[in-house]
C-alpha positions, 0 to 999 in steps of 0.5 A: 183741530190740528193741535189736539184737544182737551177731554170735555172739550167738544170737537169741532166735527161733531154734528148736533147729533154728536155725530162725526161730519167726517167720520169716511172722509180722509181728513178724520184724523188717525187718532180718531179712526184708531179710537176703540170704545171700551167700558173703561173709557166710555162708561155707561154715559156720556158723563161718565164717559168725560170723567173717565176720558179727562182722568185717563188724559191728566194720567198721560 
């Protein structure tokens, strides 16, 4: 996704496990290898998690 993506929009290298298909491989972007969880971000569900993310996108 080269020109970013919207919070609640799902990234195209999410696996059906939600995992990252190219979490090790140089293409990961840098925005997504400096990502660090916290509680204020990721909540305590994935729900929670996109309320918070899409707040903290329409604040920047």
């Amino acid at each position: 996704m080269p020109a970013g993506k919207p919070a609640g929009i799902r990234c195209i290298h999410l696996t059906e496990t939600n995992l990252c298909a190219i979490f090790d491989h140089p293409d990961r972007p840098k925005v997504c290898a400096d990502f660090k969880a916290d509680d204020y971000v990721c909540g305590n569900s994935r729900d929670e998690a996109l309320i918070l993310i899409t707040e903290l996108e329409q604040l920047t």
